[in-house]
C-alpha positions in Angstrom: 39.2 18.5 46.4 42.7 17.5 47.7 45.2 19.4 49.5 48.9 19.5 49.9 50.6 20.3 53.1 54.2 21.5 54.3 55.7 20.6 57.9 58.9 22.7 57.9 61.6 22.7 60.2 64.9 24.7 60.4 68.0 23.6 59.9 71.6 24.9 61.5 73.6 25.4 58.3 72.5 26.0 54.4 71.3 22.7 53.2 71.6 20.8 56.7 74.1 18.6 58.0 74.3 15.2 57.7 72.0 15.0 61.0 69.3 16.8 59.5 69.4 15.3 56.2 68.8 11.4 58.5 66.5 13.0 60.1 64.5 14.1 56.8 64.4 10.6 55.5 63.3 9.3 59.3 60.5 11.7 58.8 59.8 11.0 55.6 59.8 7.6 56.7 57.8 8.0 59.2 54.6 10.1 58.1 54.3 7.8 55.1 53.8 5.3 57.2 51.5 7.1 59.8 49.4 8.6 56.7 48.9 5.3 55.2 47.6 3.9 58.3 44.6 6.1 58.8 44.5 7.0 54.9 45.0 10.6 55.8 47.7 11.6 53.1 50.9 10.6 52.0 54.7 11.8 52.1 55.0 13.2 48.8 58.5 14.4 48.5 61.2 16.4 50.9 63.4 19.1 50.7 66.1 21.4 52.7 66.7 24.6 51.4 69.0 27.2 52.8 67.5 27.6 56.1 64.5 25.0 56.3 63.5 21.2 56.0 60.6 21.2 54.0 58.2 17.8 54.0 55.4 17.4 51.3 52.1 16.0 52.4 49.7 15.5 49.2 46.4 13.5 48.8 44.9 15.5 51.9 40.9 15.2 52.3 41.0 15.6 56.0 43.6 18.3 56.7 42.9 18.0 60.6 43.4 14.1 60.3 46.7 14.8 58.4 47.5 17.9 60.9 46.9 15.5 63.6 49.2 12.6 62.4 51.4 15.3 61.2 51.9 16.7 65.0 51.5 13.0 66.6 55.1 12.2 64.0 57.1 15.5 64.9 56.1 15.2 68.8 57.4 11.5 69.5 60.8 13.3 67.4 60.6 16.2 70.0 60.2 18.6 67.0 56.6 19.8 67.3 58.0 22.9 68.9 60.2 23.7 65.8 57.5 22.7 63.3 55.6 25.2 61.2 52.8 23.4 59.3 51.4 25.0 56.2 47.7 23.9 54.4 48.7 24.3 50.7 45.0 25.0 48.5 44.5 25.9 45.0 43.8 29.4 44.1 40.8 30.0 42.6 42.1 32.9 41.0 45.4 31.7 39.8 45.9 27.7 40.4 49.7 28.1 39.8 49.6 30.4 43.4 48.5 28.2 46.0 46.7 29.5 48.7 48.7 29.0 52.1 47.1 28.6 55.5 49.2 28.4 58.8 47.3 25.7 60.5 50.4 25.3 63.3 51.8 26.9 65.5 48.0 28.5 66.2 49.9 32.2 66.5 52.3 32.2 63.4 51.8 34.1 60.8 54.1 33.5 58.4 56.7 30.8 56.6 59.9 30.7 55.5 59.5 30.5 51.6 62.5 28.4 49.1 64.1 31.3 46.7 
């Protein structure tokens, strides 16, 4: 069974600034083309909401592969401190309500969520 991930980062203003929304394609960019090398994933689609930067990993067998590519990416940026990284799972109960696991930080408990 595949997974989907979410590597979020805040932004300054609602929607980001110009800045931010660069650095959201750089990203994107970028852990496409780390994924594809080690077949851990891909970049499925991006967002920025009103207070985060929201990256979508899908195609995940190995979510510590893809956590690990994932963390490699944002650390050369200097972001890995800002990052929140979210395993996204299928409920078993209710597929449309996806089961969320904080896999980094190791101590946060929680994510910003899109209205």
């Amino acid at each position: 069974m595949t997974a989907g991930m979410i590597v979020q980062l805040p932004v300054t203003v609602a929607f980001g600034t110009d800045e931010e929304f660069d650095l959201r394609v750089r990203l994107e960019s970028e852990l496409t083309t780390a994924l594809a090398a080690v077949g851990a994933g891909q970049c499925a689609s991006s967002d920025i909401d009103t207070s985060h930067m929201n990256l979508h990993l899908g195609g995940i067998v190995d979510p510590i592969s893809t956590l690990n590519v994932a963390k490699t990416v944002l650390a050369r940026s200097g972001l890995l401190g800002r990052a929140v990284v979210v395993l996204e799972t299928r409920s078993k109960a209710d597929p449309d309500d996806p089961n969320l696991q904080i896999l980094w930080p190791p101590n946060q408990s929680s994510i910003a969520r899109s209205a």
